[in-house]
N, C-alpha and C positions, 0 to 999 in steps of 0.2 A: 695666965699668959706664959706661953714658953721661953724660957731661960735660951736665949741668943749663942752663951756658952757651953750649953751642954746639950747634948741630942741622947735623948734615953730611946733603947730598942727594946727587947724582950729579953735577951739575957745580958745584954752588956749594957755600957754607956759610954759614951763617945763627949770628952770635955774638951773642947776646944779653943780655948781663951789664948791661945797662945799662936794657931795655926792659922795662917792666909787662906790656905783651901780647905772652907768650913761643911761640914755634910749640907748634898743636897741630893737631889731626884737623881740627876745623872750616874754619879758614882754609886748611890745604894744601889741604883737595875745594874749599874755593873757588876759589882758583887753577887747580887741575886743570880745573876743568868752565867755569869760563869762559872764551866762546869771542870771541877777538878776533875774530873775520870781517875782516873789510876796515880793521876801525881801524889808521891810520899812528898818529894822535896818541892818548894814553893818558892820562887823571887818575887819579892812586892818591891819597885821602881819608885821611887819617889812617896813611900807611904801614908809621911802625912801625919793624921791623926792613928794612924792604925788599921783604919776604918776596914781597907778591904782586908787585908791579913784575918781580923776580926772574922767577918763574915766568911770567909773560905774557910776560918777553922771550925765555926759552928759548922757547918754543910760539911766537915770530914767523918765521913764512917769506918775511917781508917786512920793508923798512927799518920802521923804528917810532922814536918816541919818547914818552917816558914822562914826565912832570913827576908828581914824588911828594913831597907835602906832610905836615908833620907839626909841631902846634904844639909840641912838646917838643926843646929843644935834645939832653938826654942821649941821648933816645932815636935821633936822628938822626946820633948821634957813631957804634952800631950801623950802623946804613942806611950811612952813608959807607963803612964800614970794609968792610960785606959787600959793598957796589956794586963799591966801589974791585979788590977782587978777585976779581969774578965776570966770566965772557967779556963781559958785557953795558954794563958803566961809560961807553961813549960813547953808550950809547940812554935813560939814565937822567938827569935832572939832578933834583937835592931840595932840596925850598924849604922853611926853616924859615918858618912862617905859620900863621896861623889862619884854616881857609878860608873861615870867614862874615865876616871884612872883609879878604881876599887882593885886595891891587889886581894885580890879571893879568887881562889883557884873551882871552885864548884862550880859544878853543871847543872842545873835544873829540870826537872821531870816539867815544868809550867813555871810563867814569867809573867807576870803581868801588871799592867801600867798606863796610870790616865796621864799622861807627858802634860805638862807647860804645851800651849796651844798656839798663843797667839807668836803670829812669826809676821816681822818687817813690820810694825805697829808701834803706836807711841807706848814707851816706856814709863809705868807709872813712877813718882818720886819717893817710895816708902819701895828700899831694898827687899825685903820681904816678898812684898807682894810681886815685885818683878821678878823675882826667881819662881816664884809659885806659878806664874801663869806664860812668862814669855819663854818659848823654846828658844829663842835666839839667845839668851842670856845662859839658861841653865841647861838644856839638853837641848841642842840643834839635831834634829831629826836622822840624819846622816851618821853622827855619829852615835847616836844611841841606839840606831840600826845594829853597830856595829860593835857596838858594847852588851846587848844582848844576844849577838852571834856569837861573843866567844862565851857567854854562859850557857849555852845551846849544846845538846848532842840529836843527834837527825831526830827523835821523836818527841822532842820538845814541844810545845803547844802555847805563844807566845800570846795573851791578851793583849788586844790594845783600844783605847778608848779615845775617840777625839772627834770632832764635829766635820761634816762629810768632805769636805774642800781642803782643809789639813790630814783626810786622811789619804785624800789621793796624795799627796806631796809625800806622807811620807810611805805610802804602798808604795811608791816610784822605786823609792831609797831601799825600800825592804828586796822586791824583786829582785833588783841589779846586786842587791848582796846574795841571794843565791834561797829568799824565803818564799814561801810558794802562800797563796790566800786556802784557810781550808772552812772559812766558815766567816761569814758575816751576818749581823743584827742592826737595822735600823732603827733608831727612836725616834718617835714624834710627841709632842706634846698634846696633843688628841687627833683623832685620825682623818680631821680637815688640814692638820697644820703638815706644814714640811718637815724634811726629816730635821732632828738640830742636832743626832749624834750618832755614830757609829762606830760599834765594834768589830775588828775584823782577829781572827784567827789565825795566826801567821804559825807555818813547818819549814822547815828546812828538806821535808819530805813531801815529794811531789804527790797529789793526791790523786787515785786511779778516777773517780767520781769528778760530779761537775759539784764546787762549792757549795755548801750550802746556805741558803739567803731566808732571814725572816722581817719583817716588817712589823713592829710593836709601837702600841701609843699608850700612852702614862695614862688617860683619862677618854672616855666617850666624847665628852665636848667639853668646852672653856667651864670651869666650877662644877662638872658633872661627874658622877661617879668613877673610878676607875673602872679601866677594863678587864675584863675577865682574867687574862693573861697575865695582868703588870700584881692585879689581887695575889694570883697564885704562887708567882714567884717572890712577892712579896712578905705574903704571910706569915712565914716563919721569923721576919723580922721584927715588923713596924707593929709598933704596941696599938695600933687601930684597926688592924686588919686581921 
């Protein structure tokens, strides 16, 4: 039976006893499908356990570094512990902070971040968890637009992850700050169900092409094998595949 606290990959492991936003399907395809390109320097938003920091460093075929923020001390005692034992621990460093008044002057080659989602919704009663998932509390959309615009120089390549209806809210917020869409990815839970997640791509540089749009589902059907796609970008990770 798998241990609740701990999520083992293929070269790391991921101990979470301490962290409200525990590994699931969502965040690992985001890791998966995000593509560093050329970024040496890396912001990870709200990091968490580590988890995607982790995964972008294993996918570097190049030096890289990573600065992975996270306003929760508990949860960063995780991040230490999984960094501290994964091949990666000297491309990582993590700043306890809150990034909409982080005095850090760096700019970032790629940014990216699964924000607190739920906005205008009941508030759970365990502190924790309501900074881990409501943006109203911890990053309201607007301003953490605008908290990754001044980490931004025009070829920036901003990840963002959130479920499709919170993501127009805050693409609103992105545009009217001056970020343009250069690439979006839909998730579905197999390719009957609806989407339930969306990554989109955000530049501060206008793109000459028309965005690019893909449409991914985790599984063929309910209990049925993965699909082709979600295997391949998986594989490198998940000790089953």
């Amino acid at each position: 039976m798998r241990n609740p606290q701990r999520f083992d990959f293929k070269f790391f492991s991921v101990h979470q006893s301490r962290s409200a936003m525990k590994v699931c399907t969502d965040s690992c395809a985001f890791g998966a499908f995000a593509d560093i390109q050329h970024a040496r320097s890396i912001l990870d938003i709200g990091t968490g356990t580590g988890l995607l920091s982790l995964m972008l460093a294993q996918k570097a075929e190049h030096e890289i570094h990573i600065d992975a923020i996270d306003i929760d001390e508990e949860t960063l005692c995780d991040a230490r512990q999984n960094i501290k034992s994964s091949p990666w621990s000297e491309a990582i460093t993590l700043h306890h902070a809150d990034i909409l008044n982080w005095n850090h002057d760096a700019v970032y080659d790629m940014i990216i971040c699964n924000p607190p989602f739920h906005v205008r919704s009941t508030i759970p009663h365990l502190p924790k968890e309501a900074m881990a998932f409501h943006a109203d509390l911890a990053m309201p959309f607007k301003e953490l637009v605008y908290a990754i615009k001044k980490k931004s120089h025009k070829s920036t390549n901003t990840w963002i992850l959130l479920p499709p209806n919170e993501m127009e809210e805050f693409t609103e917020h992105a545009c009217k700050a001056g970020f343009y869409i250069h690439q979006s990815i839909c998730f579905r839970d197999t390719v009957q169900h609806a989407i339930i997640r969306k990554i989109c791509v955000f530049s501060l540089t206008q793109n000459i092409d028309t965005a690019e749009e893909c449409d991914i589902a985790y599984r063929e059907y309910v209990g049925g094998p993965h699909t082709e796609e979600f295997s391949k970008r998986l594989s490198p990770f998940y000790l089953f595949l």
